[in-house]
SETOR-819096 format. One line per field, with one value per residue: residue number from 1; x, y, z of N, C-alpha, C in turn; residue in one letter. Coordinates in Angstrom, 1 decimal, decimal comma, always signed. Layout:
n (NUM ...)
n_c1 (X ...)
n_c2 (Y ...)
n_c3 (Z ...)
ca_c1 (X ...)
ca_c2 (Y ...)
ca_c3 (Z ...)
c_c1 (X ...)
c_c2 (Y ...)
c_c3 (Z ...)
res (A ...)
***
This chain:
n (1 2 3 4 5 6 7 8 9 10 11 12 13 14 15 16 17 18 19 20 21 22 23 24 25 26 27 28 29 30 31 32 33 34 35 36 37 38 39 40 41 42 43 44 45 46 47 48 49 50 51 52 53 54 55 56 57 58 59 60 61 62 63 64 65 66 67 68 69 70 71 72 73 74 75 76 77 78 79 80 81 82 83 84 85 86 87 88 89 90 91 92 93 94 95 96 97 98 99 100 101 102 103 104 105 106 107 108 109 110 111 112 113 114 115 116 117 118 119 120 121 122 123 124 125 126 127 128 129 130 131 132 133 134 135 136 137 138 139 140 141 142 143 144 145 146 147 148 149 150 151 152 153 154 155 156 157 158 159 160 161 162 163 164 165 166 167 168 169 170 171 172 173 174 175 176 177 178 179 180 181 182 183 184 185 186 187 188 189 190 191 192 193 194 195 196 197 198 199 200 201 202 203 204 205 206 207 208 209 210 211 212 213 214 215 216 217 218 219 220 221 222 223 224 225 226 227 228 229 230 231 232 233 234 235 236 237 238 239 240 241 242 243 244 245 246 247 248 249 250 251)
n_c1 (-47,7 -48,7 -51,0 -52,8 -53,6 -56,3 -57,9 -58,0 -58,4 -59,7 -59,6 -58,5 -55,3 -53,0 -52,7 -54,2 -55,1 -57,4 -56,0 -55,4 -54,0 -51,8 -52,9 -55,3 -56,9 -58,2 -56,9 -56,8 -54,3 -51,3 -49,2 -45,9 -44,6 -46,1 -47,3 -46,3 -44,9 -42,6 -42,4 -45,4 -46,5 -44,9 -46,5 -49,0 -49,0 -48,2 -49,8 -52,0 -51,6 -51,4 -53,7 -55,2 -54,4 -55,2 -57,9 -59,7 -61,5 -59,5 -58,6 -57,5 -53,9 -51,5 -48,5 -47,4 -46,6 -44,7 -44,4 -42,1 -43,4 -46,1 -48,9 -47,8 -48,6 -50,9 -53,3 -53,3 -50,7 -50,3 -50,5 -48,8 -46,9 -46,6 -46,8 -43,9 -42,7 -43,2 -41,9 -41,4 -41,7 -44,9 -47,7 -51,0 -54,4 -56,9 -59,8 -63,0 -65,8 -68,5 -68,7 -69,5 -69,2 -69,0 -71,9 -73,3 -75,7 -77,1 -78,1 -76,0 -74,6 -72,1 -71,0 -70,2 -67,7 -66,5 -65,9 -64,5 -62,1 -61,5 -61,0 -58,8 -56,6 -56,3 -55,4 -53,2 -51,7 -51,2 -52,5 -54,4 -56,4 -59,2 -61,7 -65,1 -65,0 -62,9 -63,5 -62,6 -63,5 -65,3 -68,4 -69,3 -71,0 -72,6 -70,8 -68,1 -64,8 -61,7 -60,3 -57,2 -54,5 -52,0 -51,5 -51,1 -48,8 -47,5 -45,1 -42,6 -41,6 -39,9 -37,1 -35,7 -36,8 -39,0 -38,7 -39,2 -42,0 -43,4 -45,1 -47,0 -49,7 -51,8 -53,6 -55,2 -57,4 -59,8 -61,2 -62,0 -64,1 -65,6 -65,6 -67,7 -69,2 -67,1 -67,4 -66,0 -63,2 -61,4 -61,5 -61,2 -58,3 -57,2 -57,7 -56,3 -53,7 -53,3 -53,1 -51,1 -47,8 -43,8 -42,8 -45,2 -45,0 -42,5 -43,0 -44,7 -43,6 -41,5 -42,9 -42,8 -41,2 -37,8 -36,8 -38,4 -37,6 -34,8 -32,2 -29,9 -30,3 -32,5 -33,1 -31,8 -34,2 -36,1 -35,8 -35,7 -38,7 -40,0 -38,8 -40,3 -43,5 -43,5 -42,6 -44,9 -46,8 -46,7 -46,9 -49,3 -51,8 -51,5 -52,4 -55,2 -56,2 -56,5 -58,4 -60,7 -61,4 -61,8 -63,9 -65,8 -66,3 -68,0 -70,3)
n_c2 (-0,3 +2,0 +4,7 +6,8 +7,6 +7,1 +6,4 +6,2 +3,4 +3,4 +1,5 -0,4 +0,1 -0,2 +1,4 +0,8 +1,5 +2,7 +2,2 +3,7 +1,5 +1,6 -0,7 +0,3 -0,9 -1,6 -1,4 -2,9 -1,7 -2,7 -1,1 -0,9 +0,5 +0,5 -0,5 -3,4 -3,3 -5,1 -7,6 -8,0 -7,7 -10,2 -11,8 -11,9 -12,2 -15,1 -16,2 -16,0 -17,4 -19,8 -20,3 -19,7 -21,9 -24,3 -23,8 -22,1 -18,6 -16,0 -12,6 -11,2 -11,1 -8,9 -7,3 -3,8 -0,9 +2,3 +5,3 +7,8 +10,2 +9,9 +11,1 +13,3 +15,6 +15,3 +16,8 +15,7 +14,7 +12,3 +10,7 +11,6 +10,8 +8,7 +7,4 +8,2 +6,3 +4,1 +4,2 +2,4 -1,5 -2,6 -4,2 -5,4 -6,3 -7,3 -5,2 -4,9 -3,9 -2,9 -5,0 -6,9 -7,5 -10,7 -11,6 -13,9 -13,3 -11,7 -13,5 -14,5 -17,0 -20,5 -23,5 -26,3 -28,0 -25,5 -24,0 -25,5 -25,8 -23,5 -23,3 -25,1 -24,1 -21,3 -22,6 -24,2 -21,6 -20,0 -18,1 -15,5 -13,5 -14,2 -13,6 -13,2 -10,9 -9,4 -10,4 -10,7 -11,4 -11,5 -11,1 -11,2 -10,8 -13,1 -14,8 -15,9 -14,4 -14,3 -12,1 -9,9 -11,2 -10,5 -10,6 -13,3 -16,0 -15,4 -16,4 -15,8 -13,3 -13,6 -15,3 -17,1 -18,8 -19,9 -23,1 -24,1 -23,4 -25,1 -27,2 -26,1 -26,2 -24,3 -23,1 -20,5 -21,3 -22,1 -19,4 -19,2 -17,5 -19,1 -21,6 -22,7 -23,7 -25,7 -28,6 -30,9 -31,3 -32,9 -34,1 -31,9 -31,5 -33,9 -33,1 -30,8 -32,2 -33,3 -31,9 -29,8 -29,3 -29,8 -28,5 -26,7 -24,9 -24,1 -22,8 -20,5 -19,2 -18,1 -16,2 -13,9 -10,6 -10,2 -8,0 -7,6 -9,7 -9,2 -8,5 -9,7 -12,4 -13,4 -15,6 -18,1 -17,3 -18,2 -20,8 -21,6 -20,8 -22,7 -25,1 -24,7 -24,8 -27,6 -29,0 -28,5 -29,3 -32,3 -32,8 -31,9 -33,1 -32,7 -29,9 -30,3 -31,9 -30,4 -28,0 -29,8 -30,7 -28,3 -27,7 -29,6 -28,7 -26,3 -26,8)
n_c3 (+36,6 +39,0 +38,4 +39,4 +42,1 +43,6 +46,2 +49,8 +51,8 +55,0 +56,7 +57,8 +59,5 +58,4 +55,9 +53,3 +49,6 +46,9 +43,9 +41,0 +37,9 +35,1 +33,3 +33,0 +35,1 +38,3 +41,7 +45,0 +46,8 +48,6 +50,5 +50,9 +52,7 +55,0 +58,4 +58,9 +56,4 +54,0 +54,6 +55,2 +52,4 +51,4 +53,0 +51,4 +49,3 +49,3 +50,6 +49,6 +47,2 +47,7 +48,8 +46,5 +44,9 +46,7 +45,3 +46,6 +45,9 +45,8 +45,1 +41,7 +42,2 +41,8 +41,1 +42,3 +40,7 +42,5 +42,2 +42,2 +42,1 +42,4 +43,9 +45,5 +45,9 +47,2 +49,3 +52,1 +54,7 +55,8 +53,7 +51,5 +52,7 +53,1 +50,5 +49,4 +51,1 +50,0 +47,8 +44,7 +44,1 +45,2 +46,4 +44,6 +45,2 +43,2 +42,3 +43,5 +42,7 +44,4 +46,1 +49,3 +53,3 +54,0 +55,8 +58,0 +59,3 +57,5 +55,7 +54,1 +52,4 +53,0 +51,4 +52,8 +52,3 +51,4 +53,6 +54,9 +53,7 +53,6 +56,4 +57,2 +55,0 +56,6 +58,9 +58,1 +56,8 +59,0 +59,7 +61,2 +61,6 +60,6 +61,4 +63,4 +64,2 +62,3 +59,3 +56,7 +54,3 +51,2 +49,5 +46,6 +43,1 +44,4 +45,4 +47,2 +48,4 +49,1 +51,4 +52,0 +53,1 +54,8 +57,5 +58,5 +58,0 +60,2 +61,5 +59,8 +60,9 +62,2 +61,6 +62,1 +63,6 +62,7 +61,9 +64,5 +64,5 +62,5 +63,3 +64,9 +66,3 +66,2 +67,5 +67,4 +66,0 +66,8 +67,0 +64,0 +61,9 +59,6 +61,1 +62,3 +60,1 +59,1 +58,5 +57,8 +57,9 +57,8 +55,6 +53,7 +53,7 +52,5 +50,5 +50,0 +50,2 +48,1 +45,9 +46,9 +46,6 +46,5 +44,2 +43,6 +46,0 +45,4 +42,9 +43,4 +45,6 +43,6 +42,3 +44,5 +44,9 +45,0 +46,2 +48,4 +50,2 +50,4 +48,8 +48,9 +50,9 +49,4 +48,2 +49,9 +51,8 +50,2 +50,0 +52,8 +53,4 +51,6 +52,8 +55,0 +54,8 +53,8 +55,6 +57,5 +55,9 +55,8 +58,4 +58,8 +60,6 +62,7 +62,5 +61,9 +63,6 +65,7 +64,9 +64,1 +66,7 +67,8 +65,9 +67,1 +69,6 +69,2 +68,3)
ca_c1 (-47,3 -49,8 -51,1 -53,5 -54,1 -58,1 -58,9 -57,7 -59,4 -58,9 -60,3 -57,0 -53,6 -51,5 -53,7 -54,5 -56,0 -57,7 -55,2 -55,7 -52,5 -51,5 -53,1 -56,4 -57,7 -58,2 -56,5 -56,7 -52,9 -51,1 -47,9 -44,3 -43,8 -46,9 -47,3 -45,0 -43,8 -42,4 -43,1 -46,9 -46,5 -44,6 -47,3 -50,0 -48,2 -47,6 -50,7 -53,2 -51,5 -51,3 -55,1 -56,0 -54,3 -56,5 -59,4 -60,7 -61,3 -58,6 -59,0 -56,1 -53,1 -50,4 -47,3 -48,0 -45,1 -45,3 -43,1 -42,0 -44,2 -47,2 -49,3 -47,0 -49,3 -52,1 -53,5 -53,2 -49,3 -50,0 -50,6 -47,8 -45,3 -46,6 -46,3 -42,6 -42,0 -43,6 -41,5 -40,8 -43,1 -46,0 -48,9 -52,3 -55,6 -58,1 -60,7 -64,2 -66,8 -69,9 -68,5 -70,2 -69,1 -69,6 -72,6 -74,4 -76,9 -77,8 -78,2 -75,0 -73,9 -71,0 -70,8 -69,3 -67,0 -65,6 -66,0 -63,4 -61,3 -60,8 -60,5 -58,0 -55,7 -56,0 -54,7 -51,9 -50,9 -51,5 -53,5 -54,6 -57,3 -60,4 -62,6 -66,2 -64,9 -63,0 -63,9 -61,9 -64,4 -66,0 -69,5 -69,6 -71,6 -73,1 -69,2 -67,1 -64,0 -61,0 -58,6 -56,0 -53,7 -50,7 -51,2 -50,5 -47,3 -46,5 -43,7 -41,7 -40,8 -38,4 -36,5 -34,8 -37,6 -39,8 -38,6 -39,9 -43,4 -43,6 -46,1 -47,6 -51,7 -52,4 -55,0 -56,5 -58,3 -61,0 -62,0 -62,3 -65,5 -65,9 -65,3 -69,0 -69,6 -66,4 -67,7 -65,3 -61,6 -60,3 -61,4 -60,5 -56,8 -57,0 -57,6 -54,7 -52,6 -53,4 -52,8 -49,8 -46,2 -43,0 -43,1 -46,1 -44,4 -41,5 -43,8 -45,5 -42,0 -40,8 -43,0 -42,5 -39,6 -36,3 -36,3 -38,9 -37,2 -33,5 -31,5 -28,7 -30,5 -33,7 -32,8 -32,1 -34,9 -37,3 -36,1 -36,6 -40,2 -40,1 -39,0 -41,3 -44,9 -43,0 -42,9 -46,2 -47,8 -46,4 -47,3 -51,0 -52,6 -51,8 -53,7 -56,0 -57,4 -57,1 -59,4 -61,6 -61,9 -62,7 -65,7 -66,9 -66,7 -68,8 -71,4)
ca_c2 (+1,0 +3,2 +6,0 +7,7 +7,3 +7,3 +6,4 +5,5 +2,4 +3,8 +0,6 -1,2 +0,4 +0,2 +2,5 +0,6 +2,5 +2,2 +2,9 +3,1 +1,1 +1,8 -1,6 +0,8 -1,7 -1,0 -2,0 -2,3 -1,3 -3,1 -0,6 -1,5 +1,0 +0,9 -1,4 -4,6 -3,6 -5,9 -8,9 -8,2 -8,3 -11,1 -12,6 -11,3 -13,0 -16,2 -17,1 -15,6 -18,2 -21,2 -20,3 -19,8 -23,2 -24,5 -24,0 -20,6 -17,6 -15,0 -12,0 -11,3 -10,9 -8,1 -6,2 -2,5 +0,5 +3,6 +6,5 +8,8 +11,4 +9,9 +11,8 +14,1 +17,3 +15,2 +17,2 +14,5 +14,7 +11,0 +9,7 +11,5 +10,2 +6,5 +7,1 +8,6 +5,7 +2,7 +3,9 +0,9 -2,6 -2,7 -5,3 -4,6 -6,9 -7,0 -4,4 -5,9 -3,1 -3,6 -6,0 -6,6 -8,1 -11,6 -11,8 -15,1 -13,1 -11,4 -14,3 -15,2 -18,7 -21,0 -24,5 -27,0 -28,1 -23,9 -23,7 -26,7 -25,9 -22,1 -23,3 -25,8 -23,6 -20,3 -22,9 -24,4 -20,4 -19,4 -16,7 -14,5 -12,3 -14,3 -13,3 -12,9 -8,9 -9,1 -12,0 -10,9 -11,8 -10,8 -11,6 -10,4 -11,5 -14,3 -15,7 -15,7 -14,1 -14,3 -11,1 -9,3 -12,2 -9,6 -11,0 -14,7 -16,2 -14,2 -17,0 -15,3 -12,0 -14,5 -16,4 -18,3 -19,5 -20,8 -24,5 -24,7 -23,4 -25,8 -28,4 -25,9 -26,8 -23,0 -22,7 -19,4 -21,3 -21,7 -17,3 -18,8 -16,9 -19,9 -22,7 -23,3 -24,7 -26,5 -30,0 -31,9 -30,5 -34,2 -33,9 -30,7 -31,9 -35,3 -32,6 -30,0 -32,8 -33,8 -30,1 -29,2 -29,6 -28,8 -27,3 -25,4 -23,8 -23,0 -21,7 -19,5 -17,9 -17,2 -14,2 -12,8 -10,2 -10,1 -6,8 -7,6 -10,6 -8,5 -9,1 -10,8 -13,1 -13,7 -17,5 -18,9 -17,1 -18,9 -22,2 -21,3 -21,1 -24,2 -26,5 -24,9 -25,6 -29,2 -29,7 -28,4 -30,3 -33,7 -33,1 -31,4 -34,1 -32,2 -28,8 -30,3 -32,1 -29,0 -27,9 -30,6 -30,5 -26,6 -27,0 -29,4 -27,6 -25,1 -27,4)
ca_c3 (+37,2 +39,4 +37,8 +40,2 +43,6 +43,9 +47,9 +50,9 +52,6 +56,6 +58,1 +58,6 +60,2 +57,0 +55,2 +51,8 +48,8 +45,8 +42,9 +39,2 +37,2 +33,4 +32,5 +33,5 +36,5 +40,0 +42,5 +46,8 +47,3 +49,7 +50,9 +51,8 +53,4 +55,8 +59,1 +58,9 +55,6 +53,0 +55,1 +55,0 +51,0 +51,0 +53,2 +50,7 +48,4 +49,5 +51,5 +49,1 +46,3 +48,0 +49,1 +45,3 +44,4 +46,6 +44,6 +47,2 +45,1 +45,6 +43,7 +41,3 +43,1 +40,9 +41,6 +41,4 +41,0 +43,2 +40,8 +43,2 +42,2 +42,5 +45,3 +45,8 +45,7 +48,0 +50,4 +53,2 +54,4 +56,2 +52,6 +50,7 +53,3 +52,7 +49,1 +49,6 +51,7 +49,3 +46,2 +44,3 +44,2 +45,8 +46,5 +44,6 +44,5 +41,8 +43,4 +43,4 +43,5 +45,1 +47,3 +51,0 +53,7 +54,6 +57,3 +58,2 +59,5 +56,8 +54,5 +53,3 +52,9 +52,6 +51,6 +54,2 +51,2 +51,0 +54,9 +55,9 +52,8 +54,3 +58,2 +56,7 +54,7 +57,4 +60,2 +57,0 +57,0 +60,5 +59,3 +62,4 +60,2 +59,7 +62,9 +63,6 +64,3 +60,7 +58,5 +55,4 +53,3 +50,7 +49,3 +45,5 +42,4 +45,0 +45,3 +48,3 +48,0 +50,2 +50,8 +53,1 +53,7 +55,6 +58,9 +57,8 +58,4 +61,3 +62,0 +59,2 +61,8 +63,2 +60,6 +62,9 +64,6 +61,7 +62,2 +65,1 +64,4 +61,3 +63,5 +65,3 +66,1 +65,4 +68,9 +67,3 +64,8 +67,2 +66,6 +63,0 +61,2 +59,3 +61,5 +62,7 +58,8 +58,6 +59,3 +56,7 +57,6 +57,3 +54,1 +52,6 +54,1 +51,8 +49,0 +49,7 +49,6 +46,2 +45,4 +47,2 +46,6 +46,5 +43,2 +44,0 +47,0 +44,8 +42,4 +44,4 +46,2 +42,8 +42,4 +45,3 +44,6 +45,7 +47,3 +49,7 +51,0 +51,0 +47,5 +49,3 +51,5 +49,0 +47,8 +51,1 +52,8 +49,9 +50,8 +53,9 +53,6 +51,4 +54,0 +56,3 +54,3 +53,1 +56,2 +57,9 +55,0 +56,3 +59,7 +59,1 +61,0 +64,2 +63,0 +61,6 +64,7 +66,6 +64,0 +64,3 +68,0 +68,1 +65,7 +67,6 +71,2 +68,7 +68,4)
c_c1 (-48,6 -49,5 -51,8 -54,2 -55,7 -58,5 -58,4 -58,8 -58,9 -59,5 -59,3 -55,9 -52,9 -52,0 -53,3 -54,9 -56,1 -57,0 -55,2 -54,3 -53,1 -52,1 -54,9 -57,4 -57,2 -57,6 -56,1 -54,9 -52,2 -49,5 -46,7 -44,1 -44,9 -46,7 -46,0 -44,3 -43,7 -42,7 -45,1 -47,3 -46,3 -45,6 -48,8 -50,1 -48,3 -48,9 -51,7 -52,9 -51,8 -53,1 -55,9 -55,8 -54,9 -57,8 -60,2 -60,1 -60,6 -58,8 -57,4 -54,9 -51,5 -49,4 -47,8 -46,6 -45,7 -44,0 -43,5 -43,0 -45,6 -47,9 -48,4 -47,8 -50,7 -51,9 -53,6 -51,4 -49,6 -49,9 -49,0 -46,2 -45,5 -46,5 -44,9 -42,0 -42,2 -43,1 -41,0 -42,1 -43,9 -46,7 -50,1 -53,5 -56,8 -59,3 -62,3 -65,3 -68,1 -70,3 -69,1 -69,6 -69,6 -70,3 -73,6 -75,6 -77,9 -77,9 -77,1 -74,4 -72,9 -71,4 -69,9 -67,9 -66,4 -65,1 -64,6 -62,3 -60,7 -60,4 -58,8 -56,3 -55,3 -54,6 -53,7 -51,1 -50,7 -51,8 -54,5 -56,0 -58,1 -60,9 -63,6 -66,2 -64,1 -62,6 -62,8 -62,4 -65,5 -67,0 -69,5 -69,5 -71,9 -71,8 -68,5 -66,5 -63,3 -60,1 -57,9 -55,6 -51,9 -50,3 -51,0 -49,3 -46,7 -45,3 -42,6 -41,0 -39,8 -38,2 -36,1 -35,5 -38,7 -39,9 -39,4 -41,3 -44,2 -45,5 -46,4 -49,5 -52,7 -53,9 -55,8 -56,8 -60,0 -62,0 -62,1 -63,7 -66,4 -66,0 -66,8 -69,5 -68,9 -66,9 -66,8 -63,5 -60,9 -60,2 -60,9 -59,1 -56,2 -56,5 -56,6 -53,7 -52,5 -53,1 -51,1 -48,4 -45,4 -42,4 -44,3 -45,8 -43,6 -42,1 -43,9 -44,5 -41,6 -41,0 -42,9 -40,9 -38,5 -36,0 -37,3 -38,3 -35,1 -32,9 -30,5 -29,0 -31,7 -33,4 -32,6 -33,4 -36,3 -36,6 -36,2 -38,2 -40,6 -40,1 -40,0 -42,7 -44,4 -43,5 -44,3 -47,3 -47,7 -46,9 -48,6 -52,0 -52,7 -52,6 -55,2 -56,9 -57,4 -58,1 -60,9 -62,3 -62,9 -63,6 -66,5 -67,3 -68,1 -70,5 -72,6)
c_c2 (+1,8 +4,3 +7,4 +6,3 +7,8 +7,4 +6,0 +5,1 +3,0 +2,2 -0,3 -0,1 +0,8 +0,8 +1,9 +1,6 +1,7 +2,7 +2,2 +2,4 +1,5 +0,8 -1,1 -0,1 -0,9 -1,8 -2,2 -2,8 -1,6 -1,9 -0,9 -0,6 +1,9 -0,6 -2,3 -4,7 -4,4 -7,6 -8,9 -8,5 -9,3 -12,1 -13,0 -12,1 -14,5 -17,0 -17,0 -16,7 -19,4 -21,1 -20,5 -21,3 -24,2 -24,7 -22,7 -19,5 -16,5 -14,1 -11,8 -10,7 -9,7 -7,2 -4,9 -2,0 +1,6 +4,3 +7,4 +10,1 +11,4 +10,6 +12,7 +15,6 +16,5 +16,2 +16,4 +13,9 +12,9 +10,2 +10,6 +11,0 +8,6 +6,7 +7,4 +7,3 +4,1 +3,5 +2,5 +0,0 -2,9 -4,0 -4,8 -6,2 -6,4 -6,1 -5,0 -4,9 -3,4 -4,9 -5,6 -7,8 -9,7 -12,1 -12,9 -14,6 -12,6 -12,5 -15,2 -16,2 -19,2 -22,7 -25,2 -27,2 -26,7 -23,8 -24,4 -26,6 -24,5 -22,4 -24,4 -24,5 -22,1 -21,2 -23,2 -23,0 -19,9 -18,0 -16,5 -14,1 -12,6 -14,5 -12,7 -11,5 -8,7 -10,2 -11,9 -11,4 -11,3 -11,3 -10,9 -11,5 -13,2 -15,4 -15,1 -15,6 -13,6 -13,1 -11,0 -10,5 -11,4 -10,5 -12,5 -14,7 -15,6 -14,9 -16,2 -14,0 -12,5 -15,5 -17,2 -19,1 -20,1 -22,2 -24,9 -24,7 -23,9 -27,0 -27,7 -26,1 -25,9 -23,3 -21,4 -19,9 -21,4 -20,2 -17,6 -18,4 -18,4 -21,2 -23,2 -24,1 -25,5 -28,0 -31,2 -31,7 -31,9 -33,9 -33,1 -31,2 -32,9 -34,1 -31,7 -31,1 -33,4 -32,5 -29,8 -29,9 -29,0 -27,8 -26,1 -24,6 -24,0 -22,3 -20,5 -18,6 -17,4 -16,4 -13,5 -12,3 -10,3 -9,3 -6,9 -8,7 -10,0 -9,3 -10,3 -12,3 -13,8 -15,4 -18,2 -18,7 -18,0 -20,1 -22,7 -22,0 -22,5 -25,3 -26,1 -25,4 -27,1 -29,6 -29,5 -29,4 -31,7 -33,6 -32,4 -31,9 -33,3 -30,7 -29,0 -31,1 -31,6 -28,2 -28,2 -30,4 -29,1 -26,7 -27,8 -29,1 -26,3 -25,6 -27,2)
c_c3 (+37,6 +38,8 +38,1 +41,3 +44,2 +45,4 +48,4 +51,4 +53,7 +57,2 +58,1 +59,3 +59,5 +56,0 +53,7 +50,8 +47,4 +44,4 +41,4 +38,4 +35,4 +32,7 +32,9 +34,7 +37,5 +40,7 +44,3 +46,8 +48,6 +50,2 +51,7 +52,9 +54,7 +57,0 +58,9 +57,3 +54,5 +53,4 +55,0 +53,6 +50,6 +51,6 +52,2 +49,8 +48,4 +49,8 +50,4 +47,5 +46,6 +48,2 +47,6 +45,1 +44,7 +46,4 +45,6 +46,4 +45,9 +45,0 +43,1 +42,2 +42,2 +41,9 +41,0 +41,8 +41,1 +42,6 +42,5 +43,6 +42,4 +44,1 +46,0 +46,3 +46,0 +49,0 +52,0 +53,3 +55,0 +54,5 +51,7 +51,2 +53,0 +51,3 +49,0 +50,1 +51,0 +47,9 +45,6 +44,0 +45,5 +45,3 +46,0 +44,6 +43,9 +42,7 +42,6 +43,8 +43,5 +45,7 +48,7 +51,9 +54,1 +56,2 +57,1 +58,5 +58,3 +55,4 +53,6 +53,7 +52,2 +52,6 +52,6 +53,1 +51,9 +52,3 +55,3 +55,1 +53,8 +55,5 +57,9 +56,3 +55,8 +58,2 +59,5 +57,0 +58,0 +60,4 +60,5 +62,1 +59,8 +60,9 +62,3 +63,2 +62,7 +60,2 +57,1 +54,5 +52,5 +49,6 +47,4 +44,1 +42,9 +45,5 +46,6 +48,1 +49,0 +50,0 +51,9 +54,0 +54,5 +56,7 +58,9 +58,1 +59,2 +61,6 +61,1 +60,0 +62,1 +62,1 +61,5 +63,9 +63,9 +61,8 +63,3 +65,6 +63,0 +62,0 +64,5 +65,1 +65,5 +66,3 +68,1 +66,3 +65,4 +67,3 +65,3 +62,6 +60,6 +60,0 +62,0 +61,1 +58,5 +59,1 +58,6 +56,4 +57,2 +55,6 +53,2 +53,1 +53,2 +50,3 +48,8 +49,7 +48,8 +45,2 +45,8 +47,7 +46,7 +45,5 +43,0 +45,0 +46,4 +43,7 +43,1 +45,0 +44,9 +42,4 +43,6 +45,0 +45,4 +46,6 +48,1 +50,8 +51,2 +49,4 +47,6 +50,0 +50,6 +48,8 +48,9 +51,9 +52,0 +49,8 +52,1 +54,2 +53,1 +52,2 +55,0 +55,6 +54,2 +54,5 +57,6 +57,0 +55,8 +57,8 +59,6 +60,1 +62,6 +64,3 +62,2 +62,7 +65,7 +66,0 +64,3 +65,6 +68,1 +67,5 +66,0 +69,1 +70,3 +68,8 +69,5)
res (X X X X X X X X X X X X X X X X X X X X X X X X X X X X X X X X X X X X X X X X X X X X X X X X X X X X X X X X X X X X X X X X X X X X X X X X X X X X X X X X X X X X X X X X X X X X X X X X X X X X X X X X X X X X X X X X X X X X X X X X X X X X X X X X X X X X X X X X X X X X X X X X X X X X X X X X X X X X X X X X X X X X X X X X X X X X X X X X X X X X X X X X X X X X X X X X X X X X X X X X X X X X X X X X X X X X X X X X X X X X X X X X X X X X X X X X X X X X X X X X X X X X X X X X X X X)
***
């Protein structure tokens, strides 16, 4: 349960913030009832697990509750209408202070290993969101650390069109941040599929709640997604040598 509403992050759209929970941690606040909503949670959700199980650091990933009255008596009406309009469960991750962005220029490095594993699983989620212009990454206690998985799975807007972007090649992987160090994506591919199944993608749907995916429709829509990874896993071979190719035009 949030307990105070500390900060708004403004450098996204869906106006995150930094909010304190009863189990006294911090946490960057994802809101239902900002941008795309309960689909951007459930992407949050979804992509940001399968990416931990992976083996790439995630920061914790928790459900937070917005009580009606929280922020109520902010002076900022844009924020007490997004807390009015995100009552209920919310998205929070573990907040990581004196985190910095990930810049190659200024020094900071990635193993090829971490590199081909991230270009790997983005193109596996068709995660939009990891560009030069915002990397989504975060550099803290010398450790890479992957966040804001929203824009992920955008095939989900269209249920009914999921199937047929299961063996898509996912062309914007070439704007990946990372993709100039991925030199081993066959590889990290060998290794998500010694990782990933279809009990780990029904893992993983089973925390996402019910009321972001609609109460009545929730169970179909998470087998849904099941057969869609099942079956992007089986066919990887085609984004992963769209992958391949793009880093080495980078070359």
């Amino acid at each position: 349960m949030a307990t105070r509403y500390v900060l708004a992050l403004r450098e996204g759209g869906s106006l995150p913030a930094i909010v304190e929970a009863d189990d006294l941690g911090m946490y960057v606040t994802k809101f239902r009832g900002a941008g795309q909503g309960a689909l951007a949670l459930t992407a949050e959700i979804v992509a940001g697990e399968i990416g931990r199980a992976l083996g790439l650091s995630v920061p914790e990933i928790v459900l937070v509750e917005i009580d009606p009255a929280l922020g109520r008596n902010d002076p900022d009406a844009e924020i007490r209408h997004l807390l009015k309009a995100s009552t209920g469960t919310n998205v929070g991750l573990d907040y990581l202070p004196g985190s910095t962005d990930f810049n190659p220029a200024a020094g900071d490095a990635v193993s090829t290993e971490t590199a081909s594993m991230a270009v790997w699983f983005d193109a596996f989620v068709q995660n939009v969101d990891r560009t030069p212009r915002n990397p989504n990454l975060l550099m803290w206690h010398r450790q890479m650390r992957f966040i804001d998985h929203g824009a992920a799975m955008y095939f989900h807007h269209n249920y009914e069109t999921m199937p047929q972007k299961a063996q898509s090649p996912f062309a914007q992987i070439e704007h990946h941040v990372l993709l100039p160090f991925a030199s081993a994506i066959q590889e990290a591919g060998e290794r998500a599929h010694a990782v990933l199944n279809e009990d780990v993608f029904r893992g993983i749907l089973a925390l996402v709640p019910d009321s972001f995916l609609r109460e009545d429709e929730a169970t179909a829509k998470r087998e849904a997604y099941v057969r869609f990874f099942l079956e992007r896993l089986q066919h990887s071979s085609i984004f992963e040598e769209e992958a391949a190719h793009a880093h080495q035009r980078q070359l």
